[in-house]
N, C-alpha and C positions, 0 to 999 in steps of 0.2 A: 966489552962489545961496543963497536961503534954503529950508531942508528944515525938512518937519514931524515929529511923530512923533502918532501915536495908538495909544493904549492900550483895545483890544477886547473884548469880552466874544463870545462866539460861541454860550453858551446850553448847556443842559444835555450834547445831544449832538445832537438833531434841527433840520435846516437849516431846519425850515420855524420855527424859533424863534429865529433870525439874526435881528437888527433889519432893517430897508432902512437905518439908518443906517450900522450895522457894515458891510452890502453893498456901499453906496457906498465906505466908506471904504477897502475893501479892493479896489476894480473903480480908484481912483484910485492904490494902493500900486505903490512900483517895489520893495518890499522888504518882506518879512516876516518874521519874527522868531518863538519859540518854540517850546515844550515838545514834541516832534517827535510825539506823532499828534494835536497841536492844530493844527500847520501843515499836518497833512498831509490836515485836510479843506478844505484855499484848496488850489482848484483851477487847475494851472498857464497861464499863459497867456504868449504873449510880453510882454517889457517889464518882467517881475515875476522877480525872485529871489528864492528860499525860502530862509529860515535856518534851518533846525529844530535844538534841541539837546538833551543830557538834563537830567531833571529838577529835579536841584539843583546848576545854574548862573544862579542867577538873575539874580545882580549881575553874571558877566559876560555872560549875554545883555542884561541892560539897557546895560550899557557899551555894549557891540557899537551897537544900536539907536539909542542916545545919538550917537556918535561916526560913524554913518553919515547922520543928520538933521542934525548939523552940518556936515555935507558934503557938502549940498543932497541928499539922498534925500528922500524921500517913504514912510514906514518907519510898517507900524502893527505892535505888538505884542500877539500873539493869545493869550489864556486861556480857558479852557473854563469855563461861567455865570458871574458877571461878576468883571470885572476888579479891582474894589474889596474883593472878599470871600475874603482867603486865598489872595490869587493876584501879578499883574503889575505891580498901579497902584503898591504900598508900596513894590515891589522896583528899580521905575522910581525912583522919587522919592527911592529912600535913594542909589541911584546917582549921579542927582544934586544932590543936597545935597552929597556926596563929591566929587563931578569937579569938570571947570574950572568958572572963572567963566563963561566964554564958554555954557557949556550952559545955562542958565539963560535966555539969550534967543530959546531955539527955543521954536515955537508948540506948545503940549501939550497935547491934547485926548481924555480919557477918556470913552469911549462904554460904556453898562451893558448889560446882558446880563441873561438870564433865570437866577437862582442854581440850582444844583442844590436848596437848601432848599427854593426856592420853585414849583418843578417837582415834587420832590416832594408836596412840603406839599398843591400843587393835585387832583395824582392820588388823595390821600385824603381830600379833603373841605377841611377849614379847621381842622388841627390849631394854627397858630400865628394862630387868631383871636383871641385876647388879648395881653397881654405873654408876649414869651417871646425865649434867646438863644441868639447862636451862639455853639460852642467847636469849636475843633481841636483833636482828640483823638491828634494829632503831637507828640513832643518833641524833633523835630528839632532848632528853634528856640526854644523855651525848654525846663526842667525841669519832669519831672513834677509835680513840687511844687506847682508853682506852678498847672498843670491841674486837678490835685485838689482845691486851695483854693478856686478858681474853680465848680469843679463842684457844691463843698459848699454855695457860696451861692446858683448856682444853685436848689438842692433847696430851702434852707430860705426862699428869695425866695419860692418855689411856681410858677414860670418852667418854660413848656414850654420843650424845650429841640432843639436841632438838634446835631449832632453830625457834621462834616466828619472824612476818614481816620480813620477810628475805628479799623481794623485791618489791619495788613500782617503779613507772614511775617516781616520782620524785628521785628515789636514788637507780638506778637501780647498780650501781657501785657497793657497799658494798659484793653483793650475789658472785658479780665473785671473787671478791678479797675474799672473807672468801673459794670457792670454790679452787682458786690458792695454798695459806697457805695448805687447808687439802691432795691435791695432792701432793704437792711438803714434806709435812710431813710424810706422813702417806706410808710404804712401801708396804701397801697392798693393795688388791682390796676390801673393805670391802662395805659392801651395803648402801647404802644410798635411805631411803623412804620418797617420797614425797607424802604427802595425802592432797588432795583438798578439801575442803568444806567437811569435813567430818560428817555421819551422815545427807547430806541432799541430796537432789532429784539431786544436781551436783555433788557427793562425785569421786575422782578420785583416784585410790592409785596405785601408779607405785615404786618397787625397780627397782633401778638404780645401778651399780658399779661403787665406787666412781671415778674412771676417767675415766667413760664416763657421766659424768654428765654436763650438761651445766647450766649455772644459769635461760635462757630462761624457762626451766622448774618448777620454782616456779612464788609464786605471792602471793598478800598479805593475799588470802585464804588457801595457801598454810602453813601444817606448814611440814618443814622437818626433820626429824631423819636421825643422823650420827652412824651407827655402831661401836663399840670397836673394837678392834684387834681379839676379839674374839666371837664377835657374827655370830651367823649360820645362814645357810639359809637352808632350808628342802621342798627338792622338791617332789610335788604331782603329780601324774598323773590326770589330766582334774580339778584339783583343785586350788584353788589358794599357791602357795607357804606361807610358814610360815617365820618368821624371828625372829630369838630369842638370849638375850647375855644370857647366861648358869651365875647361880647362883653363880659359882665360878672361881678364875683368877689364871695366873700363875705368879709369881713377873716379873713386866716387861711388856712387849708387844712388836707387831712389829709395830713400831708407826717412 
């Protein structure tokens, strides 16, 4: 019996942003796999078992997943906006590079999702309409060092910028110190959007300028966007403001 695996995105948090691909691939699943309240919006049905697990299991929920599509399952693996950005597809694939030979010949198909960046990004306009990149602001998996080096070239690149877990109760440090860096770098007042649980019934979207910002204002639902040197902000009357970096740059910045 030959078993597949697919690797899911399911979107920021609102179903009506589920692909119909991801839909199908989950209405065909006899098994489902993750991070326990990503599985826990696939809704149950006969024929399907749920695997939900905690958080920082990845390599053996990828095992798991692995090791049950070679054993003729039909197994997709579910991540919250998509799969390829700080989440299942890497965790999938270092699994198996690691495992047997024999895994290597199951069919593997990574379906994308709508990112939390880009959910947010949308809800405030076109912050990341020029160059701009992402960082996890986690040192779980690597050293801060190495964050901060990244962050610094970031700034001086002049790169709006997206900022994934930026702050938890266990490592609330990181948020103010990346916070510090962009103030004491950056000569301008450029906006900085923090959007909460975006897309769901908590969704919160606050611009901020970047030094009046406190780190207090994120969390791990939190994802925030750092503006360029030259992204705008367009004020409406009773409307919500727009924020947008203009498709085109001057060499340089005021950074």
């Amino acid at each position: 019996m030959t078993g597949t695996l697919v690797i899911a995105g399911l979107g920021p948090g609102n179903d009506a942003l589920v692909t119909p691909e991801v839909t199908d691939a989950l209405a065909r699943a006899t098994d489902v796999v993750g991070y326990i309240p990503y599985v826990a919006r696939v809704a149950p049905r006969p024929g399907l078992q749920l695997h939900p697990s905690d958080n920082r299991v990845e390599i053996e929920r990828s095992n798991h997943a692995l090791e049950m599509a070679a054993a003729g399952r039909h197994v997709v693996v579910v991540s919250s906006g998509d799969p390829g950005v700080f989440a299942m597809a890497a965790a999938v694939f270092e699994a198996l590079e690691a495992g047997p030979t024999a895994w290597r010949s199951i069919e593997i198909t990574v379906l994308p999702g709508i990112t939390a960046m880009l959910a947010a990004a949308a809800r405030a306009g076109a912050p990341l309409g020029h160059d701009f990149c992402a960082i996890n602001l986690s040192d779980n998996l690597k050293p801060w060092s190495l964050i901060e080096r990244r962050l610094k070239a970031a700034v001086a690149g002049d790169f709006a910028m997206a900022f994934y877990n930026p702050r938890s109760k266990a490592r609330p440090q990181g948020f103010e110190t990346t916070l510090d860096i962009l103030k004491s770098a950056c000569a301008d007042n450029r906006p900085v959007i923090f959007a909460r649980a975006v897309s769901t019934a908590q969704e919160d979207i606050r611009v901020v300028p970047l030094q009046e910002t406190q780190a207090e204002m994120a969390d791990m639902r939190t994802m925030v966007i750092v503006g360029a040197s030259n992204t705008r902000i367009i004020h409406r009357p009773d409307l919500p403001d727009i924020v947008y970096t203009p498709r085109s740059a001057e060499t340089g910045g005021s950074v």
